[in-house]
N, CA, C, O and CB atoms as a CASP TS submission, in Angstrom:
PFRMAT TS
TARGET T0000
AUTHOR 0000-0000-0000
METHOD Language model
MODEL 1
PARENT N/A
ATOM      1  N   UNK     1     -28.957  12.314  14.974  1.00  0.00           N
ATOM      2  CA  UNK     1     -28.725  11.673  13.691  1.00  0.00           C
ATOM      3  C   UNK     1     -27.551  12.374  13.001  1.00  0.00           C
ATOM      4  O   UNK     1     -27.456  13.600  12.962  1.00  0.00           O
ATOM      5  CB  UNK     1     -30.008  11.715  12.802  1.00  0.00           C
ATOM      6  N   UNK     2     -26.714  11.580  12.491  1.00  0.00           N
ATOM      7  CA  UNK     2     -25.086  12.267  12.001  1.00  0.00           C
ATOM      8  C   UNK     2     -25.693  12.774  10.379  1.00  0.00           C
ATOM      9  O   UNK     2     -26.298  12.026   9.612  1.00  0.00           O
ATOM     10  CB  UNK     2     -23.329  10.670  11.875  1.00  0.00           C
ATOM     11  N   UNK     3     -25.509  13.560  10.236  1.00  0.00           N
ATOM     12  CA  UNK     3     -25.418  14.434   8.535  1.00  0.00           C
ATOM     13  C   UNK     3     -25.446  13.530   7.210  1.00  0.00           C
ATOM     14  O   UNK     3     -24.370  13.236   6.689  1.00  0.00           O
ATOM     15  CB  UNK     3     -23.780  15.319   8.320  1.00  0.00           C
ATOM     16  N   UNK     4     -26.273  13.224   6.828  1.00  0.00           N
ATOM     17  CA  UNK     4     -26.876  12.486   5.666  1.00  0.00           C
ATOM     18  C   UNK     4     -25.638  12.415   4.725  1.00  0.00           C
ATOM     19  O   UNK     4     -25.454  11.272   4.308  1.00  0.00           O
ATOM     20  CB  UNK     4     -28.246  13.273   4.957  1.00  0.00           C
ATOM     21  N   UNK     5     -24.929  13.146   4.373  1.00  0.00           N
ATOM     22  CA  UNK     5     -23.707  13.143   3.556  1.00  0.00           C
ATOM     23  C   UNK     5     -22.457  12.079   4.285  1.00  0.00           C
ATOM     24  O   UNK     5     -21.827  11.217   3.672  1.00  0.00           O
ATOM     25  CB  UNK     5     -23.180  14.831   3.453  1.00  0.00           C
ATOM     26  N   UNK     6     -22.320  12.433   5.784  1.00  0.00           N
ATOM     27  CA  UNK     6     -21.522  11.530   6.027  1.00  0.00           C
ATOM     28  C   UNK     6     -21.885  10.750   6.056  1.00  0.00           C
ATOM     29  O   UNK     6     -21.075   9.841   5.873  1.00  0.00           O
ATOM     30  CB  UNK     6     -20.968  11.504   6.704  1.00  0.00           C
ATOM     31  N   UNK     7     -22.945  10.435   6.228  1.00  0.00           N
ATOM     32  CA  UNK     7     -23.294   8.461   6.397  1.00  0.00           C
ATOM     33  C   UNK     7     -23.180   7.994   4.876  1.00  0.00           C
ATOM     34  O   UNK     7     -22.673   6.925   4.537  1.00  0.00           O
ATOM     35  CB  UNK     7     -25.349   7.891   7.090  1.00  0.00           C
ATOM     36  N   UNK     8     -23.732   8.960   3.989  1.00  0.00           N
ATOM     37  CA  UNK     8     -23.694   8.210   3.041  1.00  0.00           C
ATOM     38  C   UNK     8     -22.041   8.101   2.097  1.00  0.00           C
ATOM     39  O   UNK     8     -21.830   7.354   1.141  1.00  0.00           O
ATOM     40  CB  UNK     8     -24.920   8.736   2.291  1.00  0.00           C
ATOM     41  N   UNK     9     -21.092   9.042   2.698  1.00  0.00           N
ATOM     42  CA  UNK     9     -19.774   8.487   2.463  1.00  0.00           C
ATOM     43  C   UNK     9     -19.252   7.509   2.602  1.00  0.00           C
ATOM     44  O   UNK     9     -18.797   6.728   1.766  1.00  0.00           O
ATOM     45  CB  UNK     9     -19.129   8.879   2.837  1.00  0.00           C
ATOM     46  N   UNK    10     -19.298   7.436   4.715  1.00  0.00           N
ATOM     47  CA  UNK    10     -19.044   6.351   5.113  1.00  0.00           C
ATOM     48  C   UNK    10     -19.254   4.689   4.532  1.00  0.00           C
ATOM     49  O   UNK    10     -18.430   3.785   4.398  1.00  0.00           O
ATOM     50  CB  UNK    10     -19.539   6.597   6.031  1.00  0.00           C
ATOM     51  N   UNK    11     -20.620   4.744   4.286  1.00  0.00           N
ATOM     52  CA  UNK    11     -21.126   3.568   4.161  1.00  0.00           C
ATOM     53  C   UNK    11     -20.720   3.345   2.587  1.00  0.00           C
ATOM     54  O   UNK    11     -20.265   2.213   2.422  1.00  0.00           O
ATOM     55  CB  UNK    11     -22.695   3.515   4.598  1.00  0.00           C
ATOM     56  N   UNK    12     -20.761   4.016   1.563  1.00  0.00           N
ATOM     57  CA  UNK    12     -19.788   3.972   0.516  1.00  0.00           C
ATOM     58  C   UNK    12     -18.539   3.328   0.267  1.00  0.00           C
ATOM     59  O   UNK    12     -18.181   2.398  -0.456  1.00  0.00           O
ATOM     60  CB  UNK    12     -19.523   4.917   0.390  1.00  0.00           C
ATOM     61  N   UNK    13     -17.728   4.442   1.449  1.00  0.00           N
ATOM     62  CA  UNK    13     -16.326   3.756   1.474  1.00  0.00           C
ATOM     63  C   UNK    13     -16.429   2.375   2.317  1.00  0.00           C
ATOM     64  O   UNK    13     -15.494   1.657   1.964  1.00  0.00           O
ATOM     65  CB  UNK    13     -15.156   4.804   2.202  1.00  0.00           C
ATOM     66  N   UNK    14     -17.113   1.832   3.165  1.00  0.00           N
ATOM     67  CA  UNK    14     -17.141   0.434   3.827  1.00  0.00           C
ATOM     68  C   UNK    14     -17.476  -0.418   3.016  1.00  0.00           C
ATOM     69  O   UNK    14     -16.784  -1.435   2.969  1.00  0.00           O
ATOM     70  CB  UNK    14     -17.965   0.243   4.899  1.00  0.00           C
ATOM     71  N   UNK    15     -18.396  -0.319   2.301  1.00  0.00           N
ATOM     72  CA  UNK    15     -18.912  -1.238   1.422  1.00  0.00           C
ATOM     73  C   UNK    15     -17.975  -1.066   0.401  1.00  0.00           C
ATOM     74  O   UNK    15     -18.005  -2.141  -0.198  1.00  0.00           O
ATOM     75  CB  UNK    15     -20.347  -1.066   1.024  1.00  0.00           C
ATOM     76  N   UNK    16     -17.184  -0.363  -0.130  1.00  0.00           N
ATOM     77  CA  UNK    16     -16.071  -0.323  -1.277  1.00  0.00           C
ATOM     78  C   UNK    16     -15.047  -1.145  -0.568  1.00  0.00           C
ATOM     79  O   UNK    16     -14.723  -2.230  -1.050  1.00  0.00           O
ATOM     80  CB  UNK    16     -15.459   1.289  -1.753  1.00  0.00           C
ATOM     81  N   UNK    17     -14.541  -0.731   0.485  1.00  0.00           N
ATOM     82  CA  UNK    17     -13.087  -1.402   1.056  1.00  0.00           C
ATOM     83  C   UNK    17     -13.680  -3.013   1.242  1.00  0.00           C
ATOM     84  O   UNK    17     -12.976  -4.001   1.035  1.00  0.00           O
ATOM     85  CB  UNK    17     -12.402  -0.558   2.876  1.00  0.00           C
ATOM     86  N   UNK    18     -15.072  -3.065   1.659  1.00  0.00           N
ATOM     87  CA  UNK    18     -15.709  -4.707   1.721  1.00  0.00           C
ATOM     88  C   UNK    18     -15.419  -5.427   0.860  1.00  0.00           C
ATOM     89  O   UNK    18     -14.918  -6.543   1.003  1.00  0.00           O
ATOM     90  CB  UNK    18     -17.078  -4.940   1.675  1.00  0.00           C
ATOM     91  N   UNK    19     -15.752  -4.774  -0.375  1.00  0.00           N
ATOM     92  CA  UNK    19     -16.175  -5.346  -1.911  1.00  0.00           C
ATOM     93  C   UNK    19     -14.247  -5.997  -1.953  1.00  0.00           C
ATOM     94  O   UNK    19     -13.724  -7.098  -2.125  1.00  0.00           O
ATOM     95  CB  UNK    19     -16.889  -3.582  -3.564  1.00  0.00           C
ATOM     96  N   UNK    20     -13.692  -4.475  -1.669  1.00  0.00           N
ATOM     97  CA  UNK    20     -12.437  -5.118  -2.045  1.00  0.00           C
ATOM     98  C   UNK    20     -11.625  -6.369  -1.820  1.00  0.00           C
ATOM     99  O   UNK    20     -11.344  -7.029  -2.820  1.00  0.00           O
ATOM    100  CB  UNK    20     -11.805  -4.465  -1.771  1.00  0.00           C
ATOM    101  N   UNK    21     -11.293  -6.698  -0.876  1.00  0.00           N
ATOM    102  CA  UNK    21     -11.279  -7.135   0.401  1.00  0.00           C
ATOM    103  C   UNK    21     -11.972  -8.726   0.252  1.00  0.00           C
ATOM    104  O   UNK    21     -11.216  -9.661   0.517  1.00  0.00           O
ATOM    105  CB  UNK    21     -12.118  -6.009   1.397  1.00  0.00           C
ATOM    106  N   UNK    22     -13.218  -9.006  -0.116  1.00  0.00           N
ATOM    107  CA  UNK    22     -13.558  -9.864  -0.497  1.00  0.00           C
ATOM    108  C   UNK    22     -13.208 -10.733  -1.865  1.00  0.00           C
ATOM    109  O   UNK    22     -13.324 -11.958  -1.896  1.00  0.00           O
ATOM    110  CB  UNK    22     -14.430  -9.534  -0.321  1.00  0.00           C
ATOM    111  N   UNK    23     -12.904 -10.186  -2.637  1.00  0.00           N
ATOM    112  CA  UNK    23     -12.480 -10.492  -4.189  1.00  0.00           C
ATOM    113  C   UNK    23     -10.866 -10.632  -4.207  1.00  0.00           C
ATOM    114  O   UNK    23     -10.111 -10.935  -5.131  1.00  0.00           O
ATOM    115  CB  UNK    23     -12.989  -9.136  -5.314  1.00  0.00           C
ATOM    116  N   UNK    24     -10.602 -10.289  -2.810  1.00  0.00           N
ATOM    117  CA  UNK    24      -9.356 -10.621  -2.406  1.00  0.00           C
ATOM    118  C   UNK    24      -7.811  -9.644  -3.262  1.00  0.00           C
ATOM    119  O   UNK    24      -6.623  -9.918  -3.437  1.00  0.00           O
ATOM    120  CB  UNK    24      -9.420 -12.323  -2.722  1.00  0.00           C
ATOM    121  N   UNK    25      -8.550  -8.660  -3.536  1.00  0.00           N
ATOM    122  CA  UNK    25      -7.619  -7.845  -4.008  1.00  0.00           C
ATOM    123  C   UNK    25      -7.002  -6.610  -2.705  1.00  0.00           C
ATOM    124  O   UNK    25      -6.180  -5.719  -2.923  1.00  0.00           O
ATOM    125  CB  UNK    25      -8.382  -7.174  -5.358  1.00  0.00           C
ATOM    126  N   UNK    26      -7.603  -6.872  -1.539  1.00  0.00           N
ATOM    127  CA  UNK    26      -7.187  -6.238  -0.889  1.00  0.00           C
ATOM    128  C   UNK    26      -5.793  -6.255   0.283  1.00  0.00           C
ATOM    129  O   UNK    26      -5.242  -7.333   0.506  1.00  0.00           O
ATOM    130  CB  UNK    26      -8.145  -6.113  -0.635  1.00  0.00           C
ATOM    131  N   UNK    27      -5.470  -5.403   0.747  1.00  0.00           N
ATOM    132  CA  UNK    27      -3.504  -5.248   0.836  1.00  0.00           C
ATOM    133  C   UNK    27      -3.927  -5.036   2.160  1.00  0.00           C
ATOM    134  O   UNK    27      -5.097  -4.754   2.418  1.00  0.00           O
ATOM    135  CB  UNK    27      -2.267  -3.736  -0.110  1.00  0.00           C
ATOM    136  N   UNK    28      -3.103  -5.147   2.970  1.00  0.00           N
ATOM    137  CA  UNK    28      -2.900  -4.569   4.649  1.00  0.00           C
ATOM    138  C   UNK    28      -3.777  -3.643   4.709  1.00  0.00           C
ATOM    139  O   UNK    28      -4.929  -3.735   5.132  1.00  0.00           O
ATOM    140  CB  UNK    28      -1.425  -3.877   5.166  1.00  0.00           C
ATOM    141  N   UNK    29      -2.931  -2.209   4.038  1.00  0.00           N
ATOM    142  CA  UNK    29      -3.548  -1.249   4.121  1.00  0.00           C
ATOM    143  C   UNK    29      -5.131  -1.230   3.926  1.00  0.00           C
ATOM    144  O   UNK    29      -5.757  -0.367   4.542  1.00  0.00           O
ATOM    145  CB  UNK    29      -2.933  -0.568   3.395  1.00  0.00           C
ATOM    146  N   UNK    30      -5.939  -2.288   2.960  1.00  0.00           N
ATOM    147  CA  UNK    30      -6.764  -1.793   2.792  1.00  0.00           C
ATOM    148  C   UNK    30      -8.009  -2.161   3.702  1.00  0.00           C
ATOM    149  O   UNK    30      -9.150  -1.719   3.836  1.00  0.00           O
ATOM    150  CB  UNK    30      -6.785  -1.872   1.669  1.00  0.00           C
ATOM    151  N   UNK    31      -7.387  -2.999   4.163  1.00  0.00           N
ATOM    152  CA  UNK    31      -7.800  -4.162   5.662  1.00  0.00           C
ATOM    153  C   UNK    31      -7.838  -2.381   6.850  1.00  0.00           C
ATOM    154  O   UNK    31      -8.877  -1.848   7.240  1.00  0.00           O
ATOM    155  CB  UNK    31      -5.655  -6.037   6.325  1.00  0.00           C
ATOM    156  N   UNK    32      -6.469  -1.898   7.125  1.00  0.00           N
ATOM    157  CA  UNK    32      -6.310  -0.693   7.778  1.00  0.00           C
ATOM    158  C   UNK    32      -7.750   0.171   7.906  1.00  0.00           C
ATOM    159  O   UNK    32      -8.581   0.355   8.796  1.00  0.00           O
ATOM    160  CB  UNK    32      -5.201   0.086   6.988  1.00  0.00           C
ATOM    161  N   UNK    33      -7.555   0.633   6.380  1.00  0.00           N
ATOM    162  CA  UNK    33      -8.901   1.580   5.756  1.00  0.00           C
ATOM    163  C   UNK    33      -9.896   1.131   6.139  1.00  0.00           C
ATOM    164  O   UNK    33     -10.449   1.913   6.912  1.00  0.00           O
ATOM    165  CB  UNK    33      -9.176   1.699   4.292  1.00  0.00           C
ATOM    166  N   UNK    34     -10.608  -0.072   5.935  1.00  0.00           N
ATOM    167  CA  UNK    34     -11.596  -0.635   6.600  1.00  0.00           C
ATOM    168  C   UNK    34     -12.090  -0.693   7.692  1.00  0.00           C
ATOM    169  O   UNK    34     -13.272  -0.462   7.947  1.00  0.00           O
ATOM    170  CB  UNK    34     -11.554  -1.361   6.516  1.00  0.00           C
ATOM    171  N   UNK    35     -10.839  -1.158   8.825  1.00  0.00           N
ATOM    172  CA  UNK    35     -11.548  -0.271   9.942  1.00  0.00           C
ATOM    173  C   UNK    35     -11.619   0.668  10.765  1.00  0.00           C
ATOM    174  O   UNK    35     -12.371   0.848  11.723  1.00  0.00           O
ATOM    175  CB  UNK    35     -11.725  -0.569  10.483  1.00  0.00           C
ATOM    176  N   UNK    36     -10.561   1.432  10.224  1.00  0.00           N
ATOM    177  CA  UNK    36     -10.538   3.188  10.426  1.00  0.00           C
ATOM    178  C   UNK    36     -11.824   3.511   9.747  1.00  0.00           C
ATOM    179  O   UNK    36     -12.493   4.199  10.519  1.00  0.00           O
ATOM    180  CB  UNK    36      -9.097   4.153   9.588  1.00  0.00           C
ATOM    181  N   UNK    37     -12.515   3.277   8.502  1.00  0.00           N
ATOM    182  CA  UNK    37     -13.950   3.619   8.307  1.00  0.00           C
ATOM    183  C   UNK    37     -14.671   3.163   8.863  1.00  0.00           C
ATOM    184  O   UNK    37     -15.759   3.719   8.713  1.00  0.00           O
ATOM    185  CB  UNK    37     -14.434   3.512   7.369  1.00  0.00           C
ATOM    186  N   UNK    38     -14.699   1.977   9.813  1.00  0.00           N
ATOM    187  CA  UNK    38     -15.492   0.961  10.370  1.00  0.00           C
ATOM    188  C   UNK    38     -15.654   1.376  11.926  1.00  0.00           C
ATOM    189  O   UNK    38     -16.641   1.134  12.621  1.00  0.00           O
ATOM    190  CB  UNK    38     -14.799  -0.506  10.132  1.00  0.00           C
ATOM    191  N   UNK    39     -14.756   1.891  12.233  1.00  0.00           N
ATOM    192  CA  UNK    39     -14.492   2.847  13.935  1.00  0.00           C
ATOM    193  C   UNK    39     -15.396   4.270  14.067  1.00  0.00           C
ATOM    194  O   UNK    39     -15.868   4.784  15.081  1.00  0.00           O
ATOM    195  CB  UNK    39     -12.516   3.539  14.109  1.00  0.00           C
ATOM    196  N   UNK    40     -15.465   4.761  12.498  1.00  0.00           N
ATOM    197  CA  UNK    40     -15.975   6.002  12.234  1.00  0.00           C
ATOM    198  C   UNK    40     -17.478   5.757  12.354  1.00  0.00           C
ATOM    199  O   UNK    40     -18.247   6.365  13.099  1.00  0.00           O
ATOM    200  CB  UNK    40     -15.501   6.573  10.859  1.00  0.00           C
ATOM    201  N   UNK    41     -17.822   4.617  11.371  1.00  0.00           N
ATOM    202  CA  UNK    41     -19.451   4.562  11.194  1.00  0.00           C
ATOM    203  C   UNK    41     -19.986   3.932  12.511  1.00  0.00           C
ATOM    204  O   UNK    41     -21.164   4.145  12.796  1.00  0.00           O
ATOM    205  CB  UNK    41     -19.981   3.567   9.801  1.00  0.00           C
ATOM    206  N   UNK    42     -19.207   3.164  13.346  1.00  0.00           N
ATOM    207  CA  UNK    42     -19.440   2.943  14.824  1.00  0.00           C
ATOM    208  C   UNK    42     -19.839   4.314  15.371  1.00  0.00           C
ATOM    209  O   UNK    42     -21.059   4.477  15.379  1.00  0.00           O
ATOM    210  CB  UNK    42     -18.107   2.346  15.604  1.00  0.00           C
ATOM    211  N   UNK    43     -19.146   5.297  15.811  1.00  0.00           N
ATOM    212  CA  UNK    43     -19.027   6.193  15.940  1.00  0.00           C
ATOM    213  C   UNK    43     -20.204   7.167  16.354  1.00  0.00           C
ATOM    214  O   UNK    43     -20.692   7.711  17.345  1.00  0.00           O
ATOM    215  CB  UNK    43     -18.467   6.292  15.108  1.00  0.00           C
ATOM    216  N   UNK    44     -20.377   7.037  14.811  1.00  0.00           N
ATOM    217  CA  UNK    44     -21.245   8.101  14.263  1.00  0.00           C
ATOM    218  C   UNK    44     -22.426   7.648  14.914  1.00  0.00           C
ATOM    219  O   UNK    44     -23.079   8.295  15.733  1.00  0.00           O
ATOM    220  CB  UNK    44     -21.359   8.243  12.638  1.00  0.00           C
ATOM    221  N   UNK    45     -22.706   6.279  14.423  1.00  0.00           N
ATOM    222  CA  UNK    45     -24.183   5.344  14.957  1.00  0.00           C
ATOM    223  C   UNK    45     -24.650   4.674  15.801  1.00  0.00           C
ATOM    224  O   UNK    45     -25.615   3.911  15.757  1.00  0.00           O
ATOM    225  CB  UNK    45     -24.519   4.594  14.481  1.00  0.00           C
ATOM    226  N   UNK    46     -23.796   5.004  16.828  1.00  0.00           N
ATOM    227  CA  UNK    46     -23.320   4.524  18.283  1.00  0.00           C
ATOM    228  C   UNK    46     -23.614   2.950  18.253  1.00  0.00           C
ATOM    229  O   UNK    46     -24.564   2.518  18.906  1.00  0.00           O
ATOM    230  CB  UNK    46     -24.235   5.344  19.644  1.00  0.00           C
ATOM    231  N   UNK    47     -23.035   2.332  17.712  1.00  0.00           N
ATOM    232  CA  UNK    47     -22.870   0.777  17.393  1.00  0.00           C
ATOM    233  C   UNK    47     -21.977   0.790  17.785  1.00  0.00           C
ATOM    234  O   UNK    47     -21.394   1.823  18.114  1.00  0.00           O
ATOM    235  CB  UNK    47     -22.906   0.090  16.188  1.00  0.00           C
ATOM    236  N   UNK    48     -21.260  -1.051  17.969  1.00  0.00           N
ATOM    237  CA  UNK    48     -19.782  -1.689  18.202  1.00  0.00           C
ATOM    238  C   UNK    48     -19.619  -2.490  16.842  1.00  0.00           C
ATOM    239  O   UNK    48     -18.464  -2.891  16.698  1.00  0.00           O
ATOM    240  CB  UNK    48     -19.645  -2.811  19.700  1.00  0.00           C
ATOM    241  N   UNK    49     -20.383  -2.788  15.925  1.00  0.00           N
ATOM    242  CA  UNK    49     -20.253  -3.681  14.888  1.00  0.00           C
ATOM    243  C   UNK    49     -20.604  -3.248  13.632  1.00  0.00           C
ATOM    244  O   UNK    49     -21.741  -2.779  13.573  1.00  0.00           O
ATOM    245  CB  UNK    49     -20.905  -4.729  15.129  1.00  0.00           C
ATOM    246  N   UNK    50     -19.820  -3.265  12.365  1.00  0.00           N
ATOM    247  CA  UNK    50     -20.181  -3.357  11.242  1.00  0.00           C
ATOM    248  C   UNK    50     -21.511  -3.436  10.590  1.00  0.00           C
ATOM    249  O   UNK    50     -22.074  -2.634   9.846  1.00  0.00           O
ATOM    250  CB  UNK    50     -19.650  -4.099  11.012  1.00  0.00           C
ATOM    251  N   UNK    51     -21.820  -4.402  10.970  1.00  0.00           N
ATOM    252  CA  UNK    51     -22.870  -4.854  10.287  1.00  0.00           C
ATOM    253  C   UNK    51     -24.135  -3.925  11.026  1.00  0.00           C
ATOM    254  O   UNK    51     -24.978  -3.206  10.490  1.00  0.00           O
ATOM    255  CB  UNK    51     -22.957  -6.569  10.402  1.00  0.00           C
ATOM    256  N   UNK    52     -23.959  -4.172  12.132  1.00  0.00           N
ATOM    257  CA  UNK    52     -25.233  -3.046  13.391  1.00  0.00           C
ATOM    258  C   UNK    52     -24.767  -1.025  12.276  1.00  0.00           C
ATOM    259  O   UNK    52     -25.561  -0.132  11.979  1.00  0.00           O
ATOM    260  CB  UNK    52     -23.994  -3.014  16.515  1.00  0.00           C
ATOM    261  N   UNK    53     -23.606  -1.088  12.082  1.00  0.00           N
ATOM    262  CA  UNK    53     -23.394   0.579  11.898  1.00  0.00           C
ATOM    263  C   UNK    53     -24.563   0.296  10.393  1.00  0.00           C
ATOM    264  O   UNK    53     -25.762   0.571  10.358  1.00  0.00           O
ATOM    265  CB  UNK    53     -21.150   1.367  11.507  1.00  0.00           C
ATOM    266  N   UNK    54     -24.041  -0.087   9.703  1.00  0.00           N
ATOM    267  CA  UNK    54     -24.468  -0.315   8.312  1.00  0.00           C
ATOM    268  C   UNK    54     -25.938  -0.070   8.576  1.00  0.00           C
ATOM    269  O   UNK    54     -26.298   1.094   8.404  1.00  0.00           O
ATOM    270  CB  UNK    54     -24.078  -1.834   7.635  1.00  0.00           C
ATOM    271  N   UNK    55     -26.868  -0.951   8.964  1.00  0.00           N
ATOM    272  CA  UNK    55     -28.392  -1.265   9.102  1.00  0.00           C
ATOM    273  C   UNK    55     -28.665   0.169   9.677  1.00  0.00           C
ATOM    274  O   UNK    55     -29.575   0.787   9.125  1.00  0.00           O
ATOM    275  CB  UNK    55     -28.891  -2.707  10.193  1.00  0.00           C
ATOM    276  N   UNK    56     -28.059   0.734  10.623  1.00  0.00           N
ATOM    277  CA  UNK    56     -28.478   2.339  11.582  1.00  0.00           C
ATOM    278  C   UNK    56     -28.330   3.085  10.500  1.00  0.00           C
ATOM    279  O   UNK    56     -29.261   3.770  10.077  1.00  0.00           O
ATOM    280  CB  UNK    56     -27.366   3.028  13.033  1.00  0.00           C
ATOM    281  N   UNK    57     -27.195   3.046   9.944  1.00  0.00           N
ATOM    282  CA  UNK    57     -26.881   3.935   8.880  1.00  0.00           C
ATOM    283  C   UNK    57     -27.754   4.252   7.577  1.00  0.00           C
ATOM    284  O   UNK    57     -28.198   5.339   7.207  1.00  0.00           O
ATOM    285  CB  UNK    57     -25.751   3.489   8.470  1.00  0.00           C
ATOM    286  N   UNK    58     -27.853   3.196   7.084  1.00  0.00           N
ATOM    287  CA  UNK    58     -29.192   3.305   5.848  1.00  0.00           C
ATOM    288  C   UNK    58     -30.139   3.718   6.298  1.00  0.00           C
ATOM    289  O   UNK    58     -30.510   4.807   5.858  1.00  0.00           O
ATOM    290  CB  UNK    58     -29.766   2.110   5.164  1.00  0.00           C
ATOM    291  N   UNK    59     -31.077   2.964   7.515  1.00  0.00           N
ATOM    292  CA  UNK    59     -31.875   3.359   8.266  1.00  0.00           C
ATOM    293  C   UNK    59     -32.149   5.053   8.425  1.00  0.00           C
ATOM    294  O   UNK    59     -33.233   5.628   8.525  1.00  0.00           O
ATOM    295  CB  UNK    59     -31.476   2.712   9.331  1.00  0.00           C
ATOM    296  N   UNK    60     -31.081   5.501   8.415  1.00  0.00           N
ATOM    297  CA  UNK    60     -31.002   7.180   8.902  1.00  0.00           C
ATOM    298  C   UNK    60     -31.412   7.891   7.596  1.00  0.00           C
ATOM    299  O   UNK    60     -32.224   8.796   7.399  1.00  0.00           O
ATOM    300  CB  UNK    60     -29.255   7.805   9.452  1.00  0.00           C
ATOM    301  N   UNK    61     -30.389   7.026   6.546  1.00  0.00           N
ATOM    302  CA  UNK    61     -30.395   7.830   5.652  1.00  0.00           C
ATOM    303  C   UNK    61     -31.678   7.778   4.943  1.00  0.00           C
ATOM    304  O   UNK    61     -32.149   8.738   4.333  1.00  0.00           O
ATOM    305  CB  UNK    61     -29.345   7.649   4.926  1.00  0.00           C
ATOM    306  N   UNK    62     -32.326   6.412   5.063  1.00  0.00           N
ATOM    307  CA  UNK    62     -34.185   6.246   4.464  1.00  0.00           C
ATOM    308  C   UNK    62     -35.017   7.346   4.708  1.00  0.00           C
ATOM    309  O   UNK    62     -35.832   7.960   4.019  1.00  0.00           O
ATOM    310  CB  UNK    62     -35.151   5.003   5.263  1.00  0.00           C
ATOM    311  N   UNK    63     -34.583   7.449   5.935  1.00  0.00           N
ATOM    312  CA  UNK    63     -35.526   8.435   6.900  1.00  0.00           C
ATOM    313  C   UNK    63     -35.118   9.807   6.413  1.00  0.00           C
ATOM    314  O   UNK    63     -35.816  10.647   5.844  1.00  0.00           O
ATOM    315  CB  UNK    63     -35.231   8.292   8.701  1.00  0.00           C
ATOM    316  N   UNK    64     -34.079   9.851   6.691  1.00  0.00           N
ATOM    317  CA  UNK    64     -33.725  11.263   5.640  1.00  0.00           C
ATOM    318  C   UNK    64     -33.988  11.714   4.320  1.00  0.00           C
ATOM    319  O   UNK    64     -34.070  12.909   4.032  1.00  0.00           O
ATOM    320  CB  UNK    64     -32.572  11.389   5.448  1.00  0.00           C
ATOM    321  N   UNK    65     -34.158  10.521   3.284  1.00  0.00           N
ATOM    322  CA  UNK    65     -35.034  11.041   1.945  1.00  0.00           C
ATOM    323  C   UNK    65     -36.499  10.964   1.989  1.00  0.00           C
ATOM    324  O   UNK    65     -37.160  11.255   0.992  1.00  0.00           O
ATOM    325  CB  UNK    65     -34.692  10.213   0.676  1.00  0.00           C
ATOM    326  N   UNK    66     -36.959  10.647   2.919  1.00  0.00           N
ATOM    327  CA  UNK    66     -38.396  10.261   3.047  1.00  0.00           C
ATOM    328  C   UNK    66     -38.716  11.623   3.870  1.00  0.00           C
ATOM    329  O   UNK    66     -39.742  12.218   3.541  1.00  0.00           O
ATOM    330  CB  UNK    66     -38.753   8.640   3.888  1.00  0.00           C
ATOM    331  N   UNK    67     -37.980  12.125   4.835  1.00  0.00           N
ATOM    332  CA  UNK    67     -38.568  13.502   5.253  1.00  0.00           C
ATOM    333  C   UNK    67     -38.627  14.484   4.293  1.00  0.00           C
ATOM    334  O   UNK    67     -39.649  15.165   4.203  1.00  0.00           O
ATOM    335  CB  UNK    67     -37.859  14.097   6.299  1.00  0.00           C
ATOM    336  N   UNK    68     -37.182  14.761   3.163  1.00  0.00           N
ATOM    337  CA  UNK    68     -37.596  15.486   2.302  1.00  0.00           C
ATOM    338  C   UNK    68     -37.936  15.534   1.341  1.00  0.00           C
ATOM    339  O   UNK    68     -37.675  16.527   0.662  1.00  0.00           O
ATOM    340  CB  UNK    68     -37.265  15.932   2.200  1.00  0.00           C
ATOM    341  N   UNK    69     -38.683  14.477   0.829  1.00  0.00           N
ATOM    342  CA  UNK    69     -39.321  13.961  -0.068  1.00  0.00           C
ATOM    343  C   UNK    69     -40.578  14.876  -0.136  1.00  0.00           C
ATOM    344  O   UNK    69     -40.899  15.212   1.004  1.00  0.00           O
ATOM    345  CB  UNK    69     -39.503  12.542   0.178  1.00  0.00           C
ATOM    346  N   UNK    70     -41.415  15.403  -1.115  1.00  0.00           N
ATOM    347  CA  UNK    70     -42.404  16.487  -1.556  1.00  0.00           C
ATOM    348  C   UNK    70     -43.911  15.374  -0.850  1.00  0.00           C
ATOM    349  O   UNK    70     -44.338  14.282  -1.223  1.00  0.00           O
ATOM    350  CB  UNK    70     -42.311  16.910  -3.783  1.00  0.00           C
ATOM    351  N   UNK    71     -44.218  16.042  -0.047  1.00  0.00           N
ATOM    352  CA  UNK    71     -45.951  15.223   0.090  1.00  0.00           C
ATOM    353  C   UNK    71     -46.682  15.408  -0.761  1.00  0.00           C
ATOM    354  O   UNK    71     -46.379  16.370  -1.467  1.00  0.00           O
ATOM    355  CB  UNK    71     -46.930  15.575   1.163  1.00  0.00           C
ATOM    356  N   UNK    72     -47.410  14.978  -0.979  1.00  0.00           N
ATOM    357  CA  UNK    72     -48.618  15.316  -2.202  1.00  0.00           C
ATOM    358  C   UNK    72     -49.157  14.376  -3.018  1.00  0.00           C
ATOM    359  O   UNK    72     -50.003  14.695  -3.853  1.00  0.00           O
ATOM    360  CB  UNK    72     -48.182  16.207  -3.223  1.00  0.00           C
TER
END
């Protein structure tokens, strides 16, 4: 499982460059950024697709506040 901080960057910046991108304010570059972050969260979550990294990714990170979450 990749480091709770990076996923939750990653998936930050994807869903930011998304947002952008959609509302149509987005430039080449930001198309670029997108999937240079989009290659990364593949990567990390051994996916080929966006949408597959995203779902692994939260997924990880659920699991990660739920382990250190206080029992009781």
């Amino acid at each position: 499982m990749a480091d709770p901080s990076v996923l939750r960057e990653l998936v930050g910046r994807c869903d930011s460059l998304r947002r952008s991108l959609a509302r149509g304010g987005g430039s080449a570059e930001t198309a670029r950024k997108l999937e240079d972050a989009t290659y990364t969260l593949c990567v990390v979550t051994g996916t080929r697709q966006l949408d597959a990294a995203l779902f692994v990714a939260r997924r990880q990170l659920a699991l990660s506040l739920a382990r250190h979450q206080p029992s009781g």
